[in-house]
C-alpha positions as CSV (number, residue, x, y, z in Angstrom):
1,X,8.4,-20.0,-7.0
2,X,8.1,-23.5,-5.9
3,X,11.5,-24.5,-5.4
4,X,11.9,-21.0,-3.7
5,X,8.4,-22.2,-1.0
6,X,9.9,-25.7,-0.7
7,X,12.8,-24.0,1.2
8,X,10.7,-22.9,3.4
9,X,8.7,-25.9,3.7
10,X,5.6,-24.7,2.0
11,X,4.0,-26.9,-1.1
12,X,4.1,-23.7,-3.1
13,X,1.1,-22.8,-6.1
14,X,-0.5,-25.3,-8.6
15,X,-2.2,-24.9,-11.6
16,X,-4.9,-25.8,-13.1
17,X,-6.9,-24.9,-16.8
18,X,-10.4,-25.9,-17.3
19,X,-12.6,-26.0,-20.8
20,X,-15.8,-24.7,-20.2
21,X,-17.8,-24.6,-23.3
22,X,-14.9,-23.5,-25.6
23,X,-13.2,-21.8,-23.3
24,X,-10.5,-22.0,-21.3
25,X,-10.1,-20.9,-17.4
26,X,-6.7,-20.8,-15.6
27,X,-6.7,-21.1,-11.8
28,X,-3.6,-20.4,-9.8
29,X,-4.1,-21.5,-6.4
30,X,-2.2,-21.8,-3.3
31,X,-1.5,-25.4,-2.4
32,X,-0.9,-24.4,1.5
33,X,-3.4,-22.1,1.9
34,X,-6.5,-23.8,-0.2
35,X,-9.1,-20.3,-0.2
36,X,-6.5,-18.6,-1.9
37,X,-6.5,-18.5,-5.6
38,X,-6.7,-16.5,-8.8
39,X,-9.0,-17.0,-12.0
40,X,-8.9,-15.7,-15.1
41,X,-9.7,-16.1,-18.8
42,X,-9.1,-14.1,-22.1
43,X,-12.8,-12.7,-23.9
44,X,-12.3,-10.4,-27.0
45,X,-9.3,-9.2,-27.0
46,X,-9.0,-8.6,-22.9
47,X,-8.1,-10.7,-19.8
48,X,-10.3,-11.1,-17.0
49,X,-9.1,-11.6,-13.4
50,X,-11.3,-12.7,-10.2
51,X,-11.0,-14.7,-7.4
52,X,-13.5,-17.1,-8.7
53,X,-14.0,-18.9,-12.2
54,X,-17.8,-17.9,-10.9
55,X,-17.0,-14.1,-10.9
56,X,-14.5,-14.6,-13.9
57,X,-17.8,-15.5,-15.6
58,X,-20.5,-12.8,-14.4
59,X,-18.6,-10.7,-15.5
60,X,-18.1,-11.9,-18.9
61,X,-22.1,-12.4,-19.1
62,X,-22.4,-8.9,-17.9
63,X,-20.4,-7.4,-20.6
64,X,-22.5,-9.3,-23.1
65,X,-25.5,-8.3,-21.2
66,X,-24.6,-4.6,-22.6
67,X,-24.2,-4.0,-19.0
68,X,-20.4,-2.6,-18.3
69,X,-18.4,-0.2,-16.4
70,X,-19.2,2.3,-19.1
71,X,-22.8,2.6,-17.8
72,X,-21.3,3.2,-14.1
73,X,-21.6,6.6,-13.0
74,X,-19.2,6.1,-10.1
75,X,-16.5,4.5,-13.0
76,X,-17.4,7.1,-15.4
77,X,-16.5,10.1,-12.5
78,X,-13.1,8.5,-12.0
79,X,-12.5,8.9,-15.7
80,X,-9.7,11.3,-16.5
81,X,-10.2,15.1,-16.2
82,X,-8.3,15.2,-19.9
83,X,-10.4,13.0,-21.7
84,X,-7.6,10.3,-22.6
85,X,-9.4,7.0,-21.5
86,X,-6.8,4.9,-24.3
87,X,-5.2,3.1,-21.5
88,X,-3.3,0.3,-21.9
89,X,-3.9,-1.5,-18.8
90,X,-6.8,-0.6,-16.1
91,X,-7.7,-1.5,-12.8
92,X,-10.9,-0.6,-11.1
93,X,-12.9,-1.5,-7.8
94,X,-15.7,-0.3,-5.3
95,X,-14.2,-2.0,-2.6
96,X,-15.2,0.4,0.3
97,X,-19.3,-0.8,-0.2
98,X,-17.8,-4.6,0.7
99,X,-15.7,-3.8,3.9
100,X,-17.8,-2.2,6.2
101,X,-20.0,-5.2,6.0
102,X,-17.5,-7.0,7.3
103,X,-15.7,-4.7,9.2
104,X,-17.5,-4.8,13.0
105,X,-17.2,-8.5,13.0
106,X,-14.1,-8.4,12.5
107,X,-13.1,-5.5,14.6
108,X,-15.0,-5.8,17.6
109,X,-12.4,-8.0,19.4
110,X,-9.6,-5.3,18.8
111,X,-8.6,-2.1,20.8
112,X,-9.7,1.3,20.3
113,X,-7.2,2.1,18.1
114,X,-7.0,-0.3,15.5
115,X,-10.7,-0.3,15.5
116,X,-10.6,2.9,14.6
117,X,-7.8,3.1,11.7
118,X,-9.8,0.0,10.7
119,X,-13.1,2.4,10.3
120,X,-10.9,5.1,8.6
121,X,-10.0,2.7,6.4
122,X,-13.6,1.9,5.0
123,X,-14.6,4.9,5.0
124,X,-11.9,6.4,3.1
125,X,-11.7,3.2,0.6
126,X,-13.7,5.3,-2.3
127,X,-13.9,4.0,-6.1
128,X,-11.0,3.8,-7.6
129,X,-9.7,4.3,-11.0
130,X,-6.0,3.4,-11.7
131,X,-4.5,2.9,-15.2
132,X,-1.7,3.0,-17.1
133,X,-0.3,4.4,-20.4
134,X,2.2,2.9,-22.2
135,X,4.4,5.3,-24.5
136,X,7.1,4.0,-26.8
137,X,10.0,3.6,-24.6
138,X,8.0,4.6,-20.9
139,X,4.6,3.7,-19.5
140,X,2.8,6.3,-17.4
141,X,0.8,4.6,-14.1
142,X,-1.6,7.3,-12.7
143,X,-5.2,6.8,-10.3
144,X,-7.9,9.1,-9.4
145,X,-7.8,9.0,-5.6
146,X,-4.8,9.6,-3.3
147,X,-3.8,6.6,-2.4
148,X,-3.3,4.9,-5.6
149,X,-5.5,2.0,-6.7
150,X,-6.4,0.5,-3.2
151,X,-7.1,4.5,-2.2
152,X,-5.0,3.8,1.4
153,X,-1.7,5.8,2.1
154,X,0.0,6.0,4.7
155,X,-2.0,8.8,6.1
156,X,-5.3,6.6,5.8
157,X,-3.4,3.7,7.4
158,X,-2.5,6.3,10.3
159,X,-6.2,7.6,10.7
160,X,-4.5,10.9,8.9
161,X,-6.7,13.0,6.8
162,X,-6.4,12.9,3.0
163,X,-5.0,16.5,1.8
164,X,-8.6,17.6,0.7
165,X,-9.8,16.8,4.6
166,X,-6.4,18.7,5.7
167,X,-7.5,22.1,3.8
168,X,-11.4,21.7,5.0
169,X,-9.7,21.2,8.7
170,X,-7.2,24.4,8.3
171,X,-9.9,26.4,6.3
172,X,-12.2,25.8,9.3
173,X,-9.6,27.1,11.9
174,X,-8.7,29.6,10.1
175,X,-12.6,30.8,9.4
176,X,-13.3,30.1,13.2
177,X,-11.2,32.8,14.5
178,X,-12.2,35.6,12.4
């Protein structure tokens, strides 16, 4: 990837790997863009991802806290209707409680309109649950909210309804008439 950013006159991504107590942190970071970087470390069997080595570990003292997503009643309600929670790989985040706080700084210079499908946006950014299954010779990827595991499609990105929104709007007009 280097090589490929050097064409292009970029210095590319460095690494680094830290021991901190007995264990070891990776750190992939942007050598062109110095805020952006990615953390992670392995802890029983799993590997944890953050955006800090600081986040990496709260949430490695939060899981030995007894504290987890288990205990999350918004995690637990993304959960599969079927019961099969043996996933292979899982991704998870509350995302939408973070962006509104930021949000009106950072749309108040824009037009109407993009402050708007920035608002639609947040407000349609719910929990989401995605995870995958692998089986033998195929792995199965699946989420609980429409638009997959950052919960924006296309129609969120157009200020479009999701399809549950759609039917309330037609039931309504249909219901209004009668």
């Amino acid at each position: 990837m280097n090589k490929e950013a050097a064409k292009f006159g970029k210095k590319g991504l460095t690494w680094e790997q830290t021991d901190v107590g007995g264990r070891v942190y990776y750190t992939l970071k942007s050598a062109d863009f110095g805020l952006v970087e990615v953390n992670y470390t392995y802890n029983n069997g799993y590997m944890i991802v953050g955006p800090s080595r600081a986040l990496v570990e709260l949430a490695i003292r939060s899981r030995e806290s007894g504290s987890s997503l288990l205990h999350s009643a918004k995690f637990t309600a993304g959960l599969p209707a079927d019961g099969n929670a043996n996933f292979s790989a899982v991704f998870y985040h509350n995302l939408g409680a973070l962006v509104p706080a930021g949000l009106e700084n950072a749309a108040q210079n824009l037009p109407s309109g993009p402050q708007k499908a920035m608002q639609a946006i947040a407000s349609n950014m719910a929990p989401t649950l995605a995870y995958a299954y692998a089986q033998g010779d195929s792995i199965t990827f699946a989420a609980n909210t429409e638009g997959g595991p950052f919960g924006i499609g296309p129609g969120t990105l157009l200020g479009m309804p999701n399809a549950l929104e759609m039917q309330s709007i037609i039931d309504r007009g249909m219901n209004k008439n009668k």
